[in-house]
GUSENU-154190 format. One line per field, with one value per residue: residue in three letters; x, z, y of N, C-alpha, C in turn. Coordinates in steps of 0.05 Angstrom, whole numbers, m for minus. Layout:
% GUSENU-154190
code = [ALA; ...]
n.X = [X; ...]
n.Z = [Z; ...]
n.Y = [Y; ...]
ca.X = [X; ...]
ca.Z = [Z; ...]
ca.Y = [Y; ...]
c.X = [X; ...]
c.Z = [Z; ...]
c.Y = [Y; ...]
This chain:
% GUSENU-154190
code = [UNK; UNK; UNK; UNK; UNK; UNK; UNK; UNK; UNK; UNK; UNK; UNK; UNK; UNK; UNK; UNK; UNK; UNK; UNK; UNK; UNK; UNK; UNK; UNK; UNK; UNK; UNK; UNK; UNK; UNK; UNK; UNK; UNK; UNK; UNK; UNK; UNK; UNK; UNK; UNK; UNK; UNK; UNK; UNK; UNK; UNK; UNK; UNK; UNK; UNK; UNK; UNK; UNK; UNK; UNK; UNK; UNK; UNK; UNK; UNK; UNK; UNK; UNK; UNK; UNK; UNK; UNK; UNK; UNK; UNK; UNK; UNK; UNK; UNK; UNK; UNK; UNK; UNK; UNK; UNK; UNK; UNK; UNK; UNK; UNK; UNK; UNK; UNK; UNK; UNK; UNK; UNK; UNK; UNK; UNK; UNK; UNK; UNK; UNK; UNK; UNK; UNK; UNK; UNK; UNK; UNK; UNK; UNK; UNK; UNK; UNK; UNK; UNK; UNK; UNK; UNK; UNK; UNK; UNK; UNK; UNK; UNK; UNK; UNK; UNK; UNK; UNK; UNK; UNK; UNK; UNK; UNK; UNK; UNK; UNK; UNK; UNK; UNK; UNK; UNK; UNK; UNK; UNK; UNK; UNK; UNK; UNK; UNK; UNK; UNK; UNK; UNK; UNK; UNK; UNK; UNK; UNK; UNK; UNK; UNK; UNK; UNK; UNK; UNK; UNK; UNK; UNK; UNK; UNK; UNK; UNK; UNK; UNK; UNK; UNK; UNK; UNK; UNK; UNK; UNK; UNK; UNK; UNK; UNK; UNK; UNK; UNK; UNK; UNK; UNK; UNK; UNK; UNK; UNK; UNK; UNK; UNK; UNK; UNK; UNK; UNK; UNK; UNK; UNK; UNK; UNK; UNK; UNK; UNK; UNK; UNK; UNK; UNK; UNK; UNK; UNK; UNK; UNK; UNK; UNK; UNK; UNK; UNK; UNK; UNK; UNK; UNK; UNK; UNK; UNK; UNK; UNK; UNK; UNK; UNK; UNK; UNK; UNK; UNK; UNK; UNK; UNK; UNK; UNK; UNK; UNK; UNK; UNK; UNK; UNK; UNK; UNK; UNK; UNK; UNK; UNK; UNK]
n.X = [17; 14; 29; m17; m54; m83; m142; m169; m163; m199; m197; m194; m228; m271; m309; m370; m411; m422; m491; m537; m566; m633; m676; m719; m704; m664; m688; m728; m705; m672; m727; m742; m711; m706; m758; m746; m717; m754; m796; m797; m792; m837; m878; m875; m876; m926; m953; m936; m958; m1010; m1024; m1015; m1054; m1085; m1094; m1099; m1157; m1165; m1161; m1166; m1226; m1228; m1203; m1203; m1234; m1211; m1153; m1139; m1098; m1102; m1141; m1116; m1082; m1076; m1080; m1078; m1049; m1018; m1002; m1009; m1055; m1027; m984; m1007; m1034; m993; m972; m1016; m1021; m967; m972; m1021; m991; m962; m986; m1013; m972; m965; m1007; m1051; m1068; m1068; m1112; m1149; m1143; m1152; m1216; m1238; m1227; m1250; m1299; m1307; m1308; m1347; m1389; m1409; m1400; m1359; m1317; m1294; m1267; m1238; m1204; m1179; m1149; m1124; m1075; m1058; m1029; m997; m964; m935; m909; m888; m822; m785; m807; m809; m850; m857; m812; m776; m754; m775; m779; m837; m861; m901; m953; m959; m922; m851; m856; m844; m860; m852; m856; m874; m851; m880; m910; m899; m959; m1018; m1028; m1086; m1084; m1049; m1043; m1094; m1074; m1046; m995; m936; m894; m874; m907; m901; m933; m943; m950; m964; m953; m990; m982; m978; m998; m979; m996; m1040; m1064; m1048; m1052; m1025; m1017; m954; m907; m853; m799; m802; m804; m757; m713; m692; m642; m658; m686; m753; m764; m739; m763; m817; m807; m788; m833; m878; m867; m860; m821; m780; m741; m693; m665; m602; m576; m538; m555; m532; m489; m494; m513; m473; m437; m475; m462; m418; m406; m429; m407; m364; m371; m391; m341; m309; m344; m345; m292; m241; m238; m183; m136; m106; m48; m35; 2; 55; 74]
n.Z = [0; m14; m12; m54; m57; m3; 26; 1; 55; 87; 94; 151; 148; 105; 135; 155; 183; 257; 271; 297; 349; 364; 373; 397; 433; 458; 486; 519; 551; 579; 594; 635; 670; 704; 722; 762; 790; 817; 826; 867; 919; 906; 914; 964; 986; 978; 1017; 1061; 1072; 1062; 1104; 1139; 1143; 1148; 1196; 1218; 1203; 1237; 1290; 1294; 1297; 1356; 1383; 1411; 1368; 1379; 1393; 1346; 1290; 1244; 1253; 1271; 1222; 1156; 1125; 1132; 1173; 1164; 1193; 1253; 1278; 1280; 1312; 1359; 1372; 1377; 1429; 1462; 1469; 1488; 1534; 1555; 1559; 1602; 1644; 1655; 1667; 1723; 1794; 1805; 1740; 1722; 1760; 1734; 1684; 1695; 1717; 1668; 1628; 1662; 1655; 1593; 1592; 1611; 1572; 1525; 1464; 1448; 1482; 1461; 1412; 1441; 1475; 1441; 1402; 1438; 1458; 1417; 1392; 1448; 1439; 1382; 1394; 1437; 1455; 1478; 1451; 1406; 1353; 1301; 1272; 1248; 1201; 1149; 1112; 1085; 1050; 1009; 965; 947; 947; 936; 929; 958; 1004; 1037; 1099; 1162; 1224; 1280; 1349; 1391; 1400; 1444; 1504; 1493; 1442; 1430; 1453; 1421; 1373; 1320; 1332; 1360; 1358; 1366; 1346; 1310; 1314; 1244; 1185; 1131; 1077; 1028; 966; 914; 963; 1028; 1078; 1075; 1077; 1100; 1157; 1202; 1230; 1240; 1236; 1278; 1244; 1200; 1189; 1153; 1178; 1156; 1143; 1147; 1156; 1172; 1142; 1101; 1085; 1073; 1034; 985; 982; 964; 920; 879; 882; 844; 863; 905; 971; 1001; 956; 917; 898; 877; 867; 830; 787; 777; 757; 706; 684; 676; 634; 596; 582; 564; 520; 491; 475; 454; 414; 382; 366; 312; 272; 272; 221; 216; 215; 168; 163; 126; 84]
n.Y = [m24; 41; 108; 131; 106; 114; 144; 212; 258; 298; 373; 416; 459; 439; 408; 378; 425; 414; 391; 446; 468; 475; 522; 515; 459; 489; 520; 491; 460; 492; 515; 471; 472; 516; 505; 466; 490; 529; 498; 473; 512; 550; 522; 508; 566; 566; 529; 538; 595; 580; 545; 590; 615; 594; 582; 630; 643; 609; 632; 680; 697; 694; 732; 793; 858; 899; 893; 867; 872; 892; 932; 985; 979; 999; 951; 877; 841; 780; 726; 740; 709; 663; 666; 687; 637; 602; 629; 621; 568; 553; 582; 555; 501; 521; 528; 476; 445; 454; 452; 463; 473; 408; 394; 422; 392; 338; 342; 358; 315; 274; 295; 282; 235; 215; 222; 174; 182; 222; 205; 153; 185; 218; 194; 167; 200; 226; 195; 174; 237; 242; 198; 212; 252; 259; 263; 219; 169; 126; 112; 100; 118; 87; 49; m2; m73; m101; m164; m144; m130; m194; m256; m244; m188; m132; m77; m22; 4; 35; 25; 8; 2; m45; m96; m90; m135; m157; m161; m182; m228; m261; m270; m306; m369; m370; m336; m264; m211; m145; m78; m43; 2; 26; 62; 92; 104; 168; 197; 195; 196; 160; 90; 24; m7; m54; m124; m160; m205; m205; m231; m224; m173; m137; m83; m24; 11; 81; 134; 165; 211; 212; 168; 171; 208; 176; 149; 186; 211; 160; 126; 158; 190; 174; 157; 175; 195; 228; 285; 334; 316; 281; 321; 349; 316; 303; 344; 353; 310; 328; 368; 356; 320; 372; 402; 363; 346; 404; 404; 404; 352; 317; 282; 215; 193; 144; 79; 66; 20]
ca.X = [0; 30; 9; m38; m76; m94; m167; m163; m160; m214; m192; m219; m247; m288; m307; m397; m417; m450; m525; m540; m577; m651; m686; m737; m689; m650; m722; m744; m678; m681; m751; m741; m682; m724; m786; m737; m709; m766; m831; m805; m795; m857; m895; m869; m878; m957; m963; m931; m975; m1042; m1013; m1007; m1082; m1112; m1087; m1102; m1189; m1187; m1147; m1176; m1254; m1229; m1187; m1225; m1227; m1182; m1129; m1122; m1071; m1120; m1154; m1099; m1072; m1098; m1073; m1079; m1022; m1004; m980; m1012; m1063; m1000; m970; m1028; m1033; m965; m969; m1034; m1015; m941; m993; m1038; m977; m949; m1011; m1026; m960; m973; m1028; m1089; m1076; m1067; m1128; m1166; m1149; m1167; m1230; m1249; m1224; m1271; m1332; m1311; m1305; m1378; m1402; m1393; m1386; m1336; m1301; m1276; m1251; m1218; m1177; m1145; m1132; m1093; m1056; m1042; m1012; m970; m942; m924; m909; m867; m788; m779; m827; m804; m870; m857; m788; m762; m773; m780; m796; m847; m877; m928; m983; m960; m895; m832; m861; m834; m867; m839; m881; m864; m854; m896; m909; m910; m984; m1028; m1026; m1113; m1087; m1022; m1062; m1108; m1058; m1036; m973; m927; m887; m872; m917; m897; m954; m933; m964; m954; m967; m998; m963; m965; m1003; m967; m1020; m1063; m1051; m1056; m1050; m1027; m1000; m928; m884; m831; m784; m817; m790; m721; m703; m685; m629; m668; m703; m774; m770; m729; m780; m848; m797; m790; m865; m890; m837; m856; m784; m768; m722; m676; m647; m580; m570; m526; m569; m512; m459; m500; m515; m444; m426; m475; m459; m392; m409; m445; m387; m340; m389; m389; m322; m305; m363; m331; m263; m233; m220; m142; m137; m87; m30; m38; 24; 63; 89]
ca.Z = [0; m15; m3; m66; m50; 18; 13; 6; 76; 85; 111; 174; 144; 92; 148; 159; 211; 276; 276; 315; 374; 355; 391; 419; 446; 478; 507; 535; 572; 600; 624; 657; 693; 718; 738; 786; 816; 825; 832; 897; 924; 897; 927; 994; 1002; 983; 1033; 1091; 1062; 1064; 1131; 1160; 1127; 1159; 1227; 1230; 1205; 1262; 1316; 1293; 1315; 1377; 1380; 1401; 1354; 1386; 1396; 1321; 1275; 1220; 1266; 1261; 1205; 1135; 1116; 1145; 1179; 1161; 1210; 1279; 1292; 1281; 1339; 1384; 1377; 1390; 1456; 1472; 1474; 1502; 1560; 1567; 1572; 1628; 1666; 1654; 1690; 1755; 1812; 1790; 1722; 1724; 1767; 1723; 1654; 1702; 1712; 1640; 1622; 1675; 1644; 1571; 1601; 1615; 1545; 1504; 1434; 1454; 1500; 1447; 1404; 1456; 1487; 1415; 1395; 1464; 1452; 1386; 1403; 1469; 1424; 1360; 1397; 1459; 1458; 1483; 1424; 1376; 1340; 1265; 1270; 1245; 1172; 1150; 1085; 1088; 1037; 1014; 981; 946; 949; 923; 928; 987; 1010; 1058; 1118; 1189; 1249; 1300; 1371; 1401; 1405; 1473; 1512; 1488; 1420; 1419; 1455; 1398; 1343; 1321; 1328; 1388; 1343; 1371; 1330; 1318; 1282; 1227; 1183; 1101; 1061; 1003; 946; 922; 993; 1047; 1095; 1070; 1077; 1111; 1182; 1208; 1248; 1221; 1254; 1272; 1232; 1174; 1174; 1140; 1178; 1134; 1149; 1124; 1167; 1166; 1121; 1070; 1068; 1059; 1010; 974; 974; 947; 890; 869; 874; 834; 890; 916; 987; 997; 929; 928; 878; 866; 856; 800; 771; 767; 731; 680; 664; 660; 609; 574; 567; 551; 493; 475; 468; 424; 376; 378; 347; 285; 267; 265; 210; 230; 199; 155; 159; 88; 84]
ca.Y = [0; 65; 134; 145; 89; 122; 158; 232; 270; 326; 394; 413; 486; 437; 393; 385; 434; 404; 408; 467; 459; 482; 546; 495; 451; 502; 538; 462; 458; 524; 514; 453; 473; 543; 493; 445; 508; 550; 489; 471; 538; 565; 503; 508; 577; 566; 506; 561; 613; 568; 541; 612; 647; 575; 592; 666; 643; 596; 639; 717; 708; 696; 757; 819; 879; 921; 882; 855; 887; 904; 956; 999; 993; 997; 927; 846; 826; 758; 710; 748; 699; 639; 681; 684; 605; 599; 638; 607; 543; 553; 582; 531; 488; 525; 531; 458; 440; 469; 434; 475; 463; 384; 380; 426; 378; 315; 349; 361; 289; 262; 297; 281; 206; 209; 225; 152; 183; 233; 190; 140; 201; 237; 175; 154; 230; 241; 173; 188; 264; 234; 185; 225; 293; 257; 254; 188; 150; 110; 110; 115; 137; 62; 36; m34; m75; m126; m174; m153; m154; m227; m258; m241; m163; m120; m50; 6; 0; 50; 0; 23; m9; m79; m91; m98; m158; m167; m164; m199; m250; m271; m261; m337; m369; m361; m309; m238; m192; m109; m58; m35; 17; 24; 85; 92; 133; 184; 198; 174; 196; 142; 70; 3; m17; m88; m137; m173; m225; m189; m238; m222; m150; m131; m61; m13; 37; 102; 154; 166; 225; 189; 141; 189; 221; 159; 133; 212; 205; 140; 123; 175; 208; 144; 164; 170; 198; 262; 294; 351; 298; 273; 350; 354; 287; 301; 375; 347; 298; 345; 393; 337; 316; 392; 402; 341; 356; 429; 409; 394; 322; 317; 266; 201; 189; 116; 77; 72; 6]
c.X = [18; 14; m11; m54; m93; m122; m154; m168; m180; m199; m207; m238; m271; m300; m343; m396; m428; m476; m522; m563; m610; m664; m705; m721; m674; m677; m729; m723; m676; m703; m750; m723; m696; m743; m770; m727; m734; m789; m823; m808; m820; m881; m898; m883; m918; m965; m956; m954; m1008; m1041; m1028; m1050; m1101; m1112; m1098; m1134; m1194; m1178; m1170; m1207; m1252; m1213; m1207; m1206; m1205; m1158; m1115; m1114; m1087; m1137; m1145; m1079; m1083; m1097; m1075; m1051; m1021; m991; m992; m1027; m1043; m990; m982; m1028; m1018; m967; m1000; m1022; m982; m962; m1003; m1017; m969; m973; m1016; m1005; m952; m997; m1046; m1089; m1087; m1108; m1163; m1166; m1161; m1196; m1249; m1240; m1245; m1304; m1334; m1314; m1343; m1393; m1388; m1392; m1359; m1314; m1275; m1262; m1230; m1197; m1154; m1141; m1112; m1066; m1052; m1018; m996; m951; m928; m907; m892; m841; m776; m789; m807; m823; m858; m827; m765; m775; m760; m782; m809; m864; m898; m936; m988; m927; m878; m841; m858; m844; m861; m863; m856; m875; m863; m896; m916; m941; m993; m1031; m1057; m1105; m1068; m1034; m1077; m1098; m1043; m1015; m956; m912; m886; m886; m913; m920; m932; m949; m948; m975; m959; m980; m982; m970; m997; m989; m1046; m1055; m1065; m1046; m1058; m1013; m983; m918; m863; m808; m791; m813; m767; m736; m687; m662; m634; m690; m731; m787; m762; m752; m808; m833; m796; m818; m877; m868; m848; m831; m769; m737; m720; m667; m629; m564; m563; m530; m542; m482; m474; m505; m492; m431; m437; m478; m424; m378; m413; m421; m362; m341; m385; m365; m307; m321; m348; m301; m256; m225; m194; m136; m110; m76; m33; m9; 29; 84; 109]
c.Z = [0; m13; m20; m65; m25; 14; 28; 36; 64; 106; 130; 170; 124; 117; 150; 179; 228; 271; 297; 329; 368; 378; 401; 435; 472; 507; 517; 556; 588; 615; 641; 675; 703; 729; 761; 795; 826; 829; 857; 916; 928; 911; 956; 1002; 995; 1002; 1061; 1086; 1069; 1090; 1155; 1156; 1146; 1192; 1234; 1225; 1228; 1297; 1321; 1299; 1343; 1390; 1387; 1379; 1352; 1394; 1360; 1303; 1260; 1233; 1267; 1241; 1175; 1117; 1137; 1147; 1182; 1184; 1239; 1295; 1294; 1315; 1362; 1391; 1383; 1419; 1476; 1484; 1488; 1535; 1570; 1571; 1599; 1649; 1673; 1674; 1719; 1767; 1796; 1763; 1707; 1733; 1751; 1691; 1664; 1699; 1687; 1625; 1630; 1656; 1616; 1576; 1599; 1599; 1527; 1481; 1435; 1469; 1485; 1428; 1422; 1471; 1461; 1411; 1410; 1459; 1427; 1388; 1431; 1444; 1401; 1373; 1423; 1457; 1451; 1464; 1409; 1353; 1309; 1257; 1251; 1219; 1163; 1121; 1091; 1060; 1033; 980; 966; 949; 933; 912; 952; 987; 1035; 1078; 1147; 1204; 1265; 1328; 1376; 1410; 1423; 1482; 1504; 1459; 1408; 1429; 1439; 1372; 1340; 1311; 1358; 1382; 1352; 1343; 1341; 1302; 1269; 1197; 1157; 1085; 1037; 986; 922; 951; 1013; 1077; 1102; 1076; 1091; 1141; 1189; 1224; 1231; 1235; 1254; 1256; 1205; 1167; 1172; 1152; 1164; 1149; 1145; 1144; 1155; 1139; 1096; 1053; 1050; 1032; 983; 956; 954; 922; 880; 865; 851; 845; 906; 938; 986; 978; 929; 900; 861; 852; 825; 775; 759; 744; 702; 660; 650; 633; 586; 567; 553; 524; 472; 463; 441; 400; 363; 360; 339; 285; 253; 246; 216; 206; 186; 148; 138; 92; 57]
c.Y = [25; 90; 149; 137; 100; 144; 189; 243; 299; 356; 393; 443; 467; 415; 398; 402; 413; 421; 428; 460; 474; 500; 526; 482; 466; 511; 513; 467; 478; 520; 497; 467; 493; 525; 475; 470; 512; 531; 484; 501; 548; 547; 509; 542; 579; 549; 530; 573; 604; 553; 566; 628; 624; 585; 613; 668; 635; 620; 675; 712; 705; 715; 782; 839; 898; 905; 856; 877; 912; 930; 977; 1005; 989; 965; 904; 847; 794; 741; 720; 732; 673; 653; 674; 661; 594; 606; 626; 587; 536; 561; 566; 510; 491; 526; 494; 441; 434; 447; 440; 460; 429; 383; 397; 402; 346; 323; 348; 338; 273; 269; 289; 249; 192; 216; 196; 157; 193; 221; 171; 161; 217; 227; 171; 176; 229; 222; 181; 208; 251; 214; 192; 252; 284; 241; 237; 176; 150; 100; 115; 120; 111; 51; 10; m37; m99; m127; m166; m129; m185; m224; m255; m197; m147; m87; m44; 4; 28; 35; 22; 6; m33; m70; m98; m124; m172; m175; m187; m235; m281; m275; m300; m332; m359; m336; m275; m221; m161; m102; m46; m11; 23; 42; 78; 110; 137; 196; 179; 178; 180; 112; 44; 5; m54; m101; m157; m189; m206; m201; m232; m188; m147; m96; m54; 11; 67; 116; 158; 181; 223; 176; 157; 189; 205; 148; 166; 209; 181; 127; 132; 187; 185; 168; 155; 175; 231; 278; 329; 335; 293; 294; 353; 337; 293; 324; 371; 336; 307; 359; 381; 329; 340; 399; 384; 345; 383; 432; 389; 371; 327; 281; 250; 189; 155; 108; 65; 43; m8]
């Protein structure tokens, strides 16, 4: 083979352009990237926002006149009845502390005791709130995967408390049973409630809010995933890609034997 046999070599000024990147393309890419900054943002501060306006209907008729904002000045102040409910209830804690107060919430327990509709609502609420809202609990705070709902299928469940000695009782099998408690997605607020063997759950290493985070995502959003590490990798790629498309093929020498 000698060197006329070799196919001609193109310059790199006659060389195809790259396609150019199309004004739609560019305008998609831009919006997305503006909608993942700015939808959570923009979300959050309407969930505060509709948070703070719910607070201030239920707190402001109980407010007299002269002492809400709007009375003096020509605008709603935002956030005053949040305040009030705040200092309410930091009050009624501290009062509730003390002798009087104790023996006034026994009191008002006793008489809700003696109404049987109200009675069964007002025991599981309180149990509920001591156990979600006190320190010490481990209610919820522990996530699991159990079987379910046939085999060889595993769903995110929040371990919840060994169950009462009436219930554990009746439950077959000599088997230590925990509750357990498995949200729905995208609402994790929704869900099942059940009793598990406890061998029958795989603890999961993964905080509670991982997990919601997980089930609302559809496993979209994997915990443990360093969502900037991966921004970085694939702007990197991208610019690595750009660059190479960007310059001239350096045509390779064909050896002349």
């Amino acid at each position: 083979m000698n060197r006329d046999d070799l196919p001609p070599t193109v310059p790199p000024a006659n060389l195809p352009p790259d396609a150019p990147r199309g004004f739609m393309a560019r305008f998609r890419n831009y919006f997305l990237t503006g909608l993942v900054v700015a939808g959570p943002i923009a979300i959050t501060f309407y969930l505060t926002w509709w948070f703070v306006n719910w607070v201030d209907s239920l707190v402001r008729p109980f407010v007299p006149t002269a002492y809400r904002p709007e009375t003096y000045l020509p605008f709603g102040l935002p956030g005053s009845g949040l305040i009030v409910a705040v200092f309410a209830l930091t009050l009624l804690g501290f009062l509730t502390a003390n002798l009087i107060g104790r023996t006034l919430v026994d009191l008002g327990e006793k008489i809700l005791g003696r109404i049987p509709a109200v009675r069964a609502i007002y025991r599981g609420l309180k149990q509920v709130f001591e156990t979600l809202f006190s320190g010490s609990g481990s209610s919820f705070r522990r996530v699991g995967l159990v079987e379910f709902p046939s085999p060889g299928m595993w769903s995110i469940v929040l371990i919840s408390q060994a169950p009462s000695v009436e219930v554990a009782s009746n439950l077959p099998g000599q088997e230590e049973h925990i509750s357990v408690f498995l949200p729905c997605a995208p609402n994790p607020t929704t869900g099942f409630f059940f009793y598990v063997p406890k061998s029958r759950i795989i603890e999961v290493d993964m905080s509670a809010e991982d997990a919601a985070t997980l089930i609302m995502s559809c496993g979209v959003v994997q915990p443990g995933s360093d969502g900037q590490k991966k921004i970085a990798a694939l702007a990197e790629t991208a610019n690595a890609a750009r660059v190479a498309n960007a310059s001239p093929l350096q045509p390779v020498p064909a050896k002349v034997e």
